[in-house]
N, C-alpha and C positions, 0 to 999 in steps of 0.2 A: 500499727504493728501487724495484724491481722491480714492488710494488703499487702505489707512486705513479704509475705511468709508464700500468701497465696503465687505471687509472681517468681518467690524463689524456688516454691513445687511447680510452674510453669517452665520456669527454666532448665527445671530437673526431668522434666516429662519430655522436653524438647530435645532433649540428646538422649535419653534413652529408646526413645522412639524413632529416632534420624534412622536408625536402619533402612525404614521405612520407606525412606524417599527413594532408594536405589532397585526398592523389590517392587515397588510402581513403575517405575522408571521402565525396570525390565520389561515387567508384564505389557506396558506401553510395547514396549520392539518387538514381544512373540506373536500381540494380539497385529502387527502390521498397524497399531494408529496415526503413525507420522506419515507412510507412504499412503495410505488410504486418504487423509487432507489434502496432501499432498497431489494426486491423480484426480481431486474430487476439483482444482483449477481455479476455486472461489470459495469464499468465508463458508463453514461449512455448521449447519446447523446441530446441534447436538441430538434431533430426533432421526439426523439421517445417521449416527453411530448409533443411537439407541430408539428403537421405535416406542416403547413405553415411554420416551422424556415428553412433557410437554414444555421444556425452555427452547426458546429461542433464540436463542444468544450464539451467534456465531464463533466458530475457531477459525484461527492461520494459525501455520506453522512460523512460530520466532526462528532467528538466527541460530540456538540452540539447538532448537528442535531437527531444523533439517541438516541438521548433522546426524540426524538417525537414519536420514534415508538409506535403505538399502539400495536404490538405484542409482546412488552419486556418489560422488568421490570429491571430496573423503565424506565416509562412510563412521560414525564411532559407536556402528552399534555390536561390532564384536568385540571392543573393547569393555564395553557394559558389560554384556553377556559373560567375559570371563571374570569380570570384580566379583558377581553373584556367584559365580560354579563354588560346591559346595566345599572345594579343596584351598579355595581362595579366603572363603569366608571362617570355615571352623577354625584356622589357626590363629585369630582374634580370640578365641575361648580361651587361647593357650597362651597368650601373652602374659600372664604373670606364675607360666609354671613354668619355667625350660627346663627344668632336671639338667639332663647329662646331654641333651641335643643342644646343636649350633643355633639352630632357631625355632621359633612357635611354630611354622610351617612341618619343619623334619618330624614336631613333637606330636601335631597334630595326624599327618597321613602318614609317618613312620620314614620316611626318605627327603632327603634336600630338594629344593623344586627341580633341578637339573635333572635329578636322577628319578626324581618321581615322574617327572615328562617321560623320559625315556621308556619306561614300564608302563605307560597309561599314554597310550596314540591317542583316544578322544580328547584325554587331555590337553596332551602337546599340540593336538592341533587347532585349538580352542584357545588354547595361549598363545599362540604363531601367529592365528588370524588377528586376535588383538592387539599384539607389539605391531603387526603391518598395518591395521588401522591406524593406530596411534601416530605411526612413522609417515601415514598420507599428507598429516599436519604439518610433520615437517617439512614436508615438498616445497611449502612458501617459503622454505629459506633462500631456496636456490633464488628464487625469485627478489627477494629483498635483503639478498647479500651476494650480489655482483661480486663485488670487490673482493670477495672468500676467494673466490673458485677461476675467475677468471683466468686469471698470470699461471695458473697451474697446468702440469701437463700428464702428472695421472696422478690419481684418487684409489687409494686402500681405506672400502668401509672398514672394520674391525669392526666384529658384534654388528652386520650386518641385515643378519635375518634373512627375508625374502629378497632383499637386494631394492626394496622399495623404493628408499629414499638417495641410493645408487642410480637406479632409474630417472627418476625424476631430474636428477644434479646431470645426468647424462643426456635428459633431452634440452637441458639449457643450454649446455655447454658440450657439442657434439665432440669438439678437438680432444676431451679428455678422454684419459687408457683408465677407467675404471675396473678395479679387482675390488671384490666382495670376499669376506672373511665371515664364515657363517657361524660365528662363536656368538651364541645372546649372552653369554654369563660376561663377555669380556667388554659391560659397559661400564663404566664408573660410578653411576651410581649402586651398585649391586655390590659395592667390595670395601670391605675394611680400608684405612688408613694406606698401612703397610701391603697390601696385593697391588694399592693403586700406584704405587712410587714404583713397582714392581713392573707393573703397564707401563707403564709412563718409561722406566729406562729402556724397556724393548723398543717403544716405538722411538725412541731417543738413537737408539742403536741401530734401527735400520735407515733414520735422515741420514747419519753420521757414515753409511754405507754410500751413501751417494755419492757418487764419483765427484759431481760440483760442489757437493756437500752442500746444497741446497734444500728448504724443505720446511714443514711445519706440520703441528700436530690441531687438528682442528676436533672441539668437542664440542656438542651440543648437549646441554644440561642443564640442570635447575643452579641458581645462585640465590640463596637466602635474604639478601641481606633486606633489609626492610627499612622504607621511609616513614617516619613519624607525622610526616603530613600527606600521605597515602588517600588518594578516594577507594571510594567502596567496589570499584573496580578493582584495583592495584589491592586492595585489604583483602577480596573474595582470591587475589591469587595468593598471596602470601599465605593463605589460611589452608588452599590447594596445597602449596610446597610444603607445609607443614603435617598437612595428612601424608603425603607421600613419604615423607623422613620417616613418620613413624612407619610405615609402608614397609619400607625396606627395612626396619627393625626385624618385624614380623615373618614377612617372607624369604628374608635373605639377611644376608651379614653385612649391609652397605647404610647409608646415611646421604643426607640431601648437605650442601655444604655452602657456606657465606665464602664472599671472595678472598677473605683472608685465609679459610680454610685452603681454597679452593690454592691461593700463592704459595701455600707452605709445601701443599704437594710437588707443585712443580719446578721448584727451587731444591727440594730433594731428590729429585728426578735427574736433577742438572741442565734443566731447563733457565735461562736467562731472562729471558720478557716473554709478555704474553698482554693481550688485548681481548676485554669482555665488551661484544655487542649485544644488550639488549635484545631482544624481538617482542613480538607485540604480545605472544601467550608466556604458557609458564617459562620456558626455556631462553638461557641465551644461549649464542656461540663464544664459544672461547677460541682463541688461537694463541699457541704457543710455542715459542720459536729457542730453539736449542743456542 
């Protein structure tokens, strides 16, 4: 009984303390230790990070890790950098108060993240650099969804941001007439139910502008839905999609959504069919055809 209790105060200590992992993490990318390994070319001893160590135990950079580099691309250490900013984190305090605000974010810094970038430039640009980080990730789509982009003959990002992942889609495929739409609020997962059938008829309405009436709405997004015979790869993502829905509680008025979810929007939209490809991270692509 005694060791039940001890391992149940283990597992209670172990999520209350996870914060933890993301303010090391950080402190990793300010102190430069991923690119320091990294430039240093070989297994790198730990007395040459710290002169007082006497272990000898070499480090390399994992497959994670050098995803911190600052000198590669992709890059996710501005991505970090903004989970920690202090505007990101305080509105977790506030997730079981919302009073009269839309969300824990508005509750915490007093304005909706939209409006609060607007007012706070370090911010907004601390946020920008991270959504373009993030967006480096998806540059492998172009690469491992031929088939999306090929037959196409121009491309509207919508909620494009920097234009990143426009870039990338444009150095694959030179033929296409790419137009960038710099709205970040107008991605799906950042929006109620109801705004999203709201998106979804716009972009319905301008395929249906098409003189061939030719056209499709393509999304990159998280899809919930989870296998019961999952490895602990596929479990560490689904547990990913899971922080992020509460995510978007917190910061925004949106939700991460299963593919039934995901059919009933676009069926209210007037949307007809539509086709979910997998990718190998969180995200698939959806393509949905009016």
């Amino acid at each position: 009984m005694a060791s039940e209790m001890f391992q149940a105060q283990a597992h209670i200590y172990k999520h209350a303390f996870s914060y933890a992992n993301c303010m090391v993490l950080s402190c990793a990318i300010q102190l430069g230790i991923p690119d320091v390994i990294h430039s240093h070319k070989q297994p790198m001893t730990l007395e040459f990070l710290d002169e007082n160590s006497e272990n000898q135990q070499g480090y390399v950079l994992t497959p994670s890790s050098k995803l911190l580099l600052k000198s590669e691309i992709p890059n996710l250490s501005p991505f970090v950098r903004a989970m920690v900013e202090p505007a990101m984190v305080n509105p977790w305090q506030s997730l079981g108060v919302l009073g009269d605000k839309t969300t824990p974010f508005e509750t915490a810094n007093g304005a909706p993240i939209w409006e609060f970038g607007d007012q706070n430039p370090r911010f907004n640009n601390v946020f920008n650099e991270a959504m373009a980080s993030d967006s480096e990730m998806m540059c492998l789509v172009a690469k491992d969804c031929k088939q999306v982009f090929q037959d196409m003959n121009s491309l509207v990002d919508v909620g494009g941001g920097t234009g990143v992942i426009a870039k990338a889609i444009l150095a694959a495929f030179p033929h296409l007439k790419c137009t960038v739409l710099d709205l970040p609020q107008h991605v799906m997962h950042n929006w109620s139910d109801e705004d999203c059938v709201k998106i979804l008829k716009k972009c319905r309405e301008a395929i249906k502008d098409n003189k061939k009436n030719e056209g499709k709405v393509v999304i990159i997004d998280m899809v919930l839905d989870r296998d019961e015979d999952e490895d602990e790869d596929e479990a560490n993502m689904t547990e990913v999609k899971l922080i992020y829905d509460v995510a978007m509680i917190v910061l925004l008025t949106g939700r991460e959504r299963t593919e039934k979810e995901w059919e009933n929007l676009f069926l209210e939209a007037g949307f007809m069919t539509y086709k979910i490809t997998p990718l190998f991270g969180l995200r698939s692509l959806i393509e949905i055809f009016p």
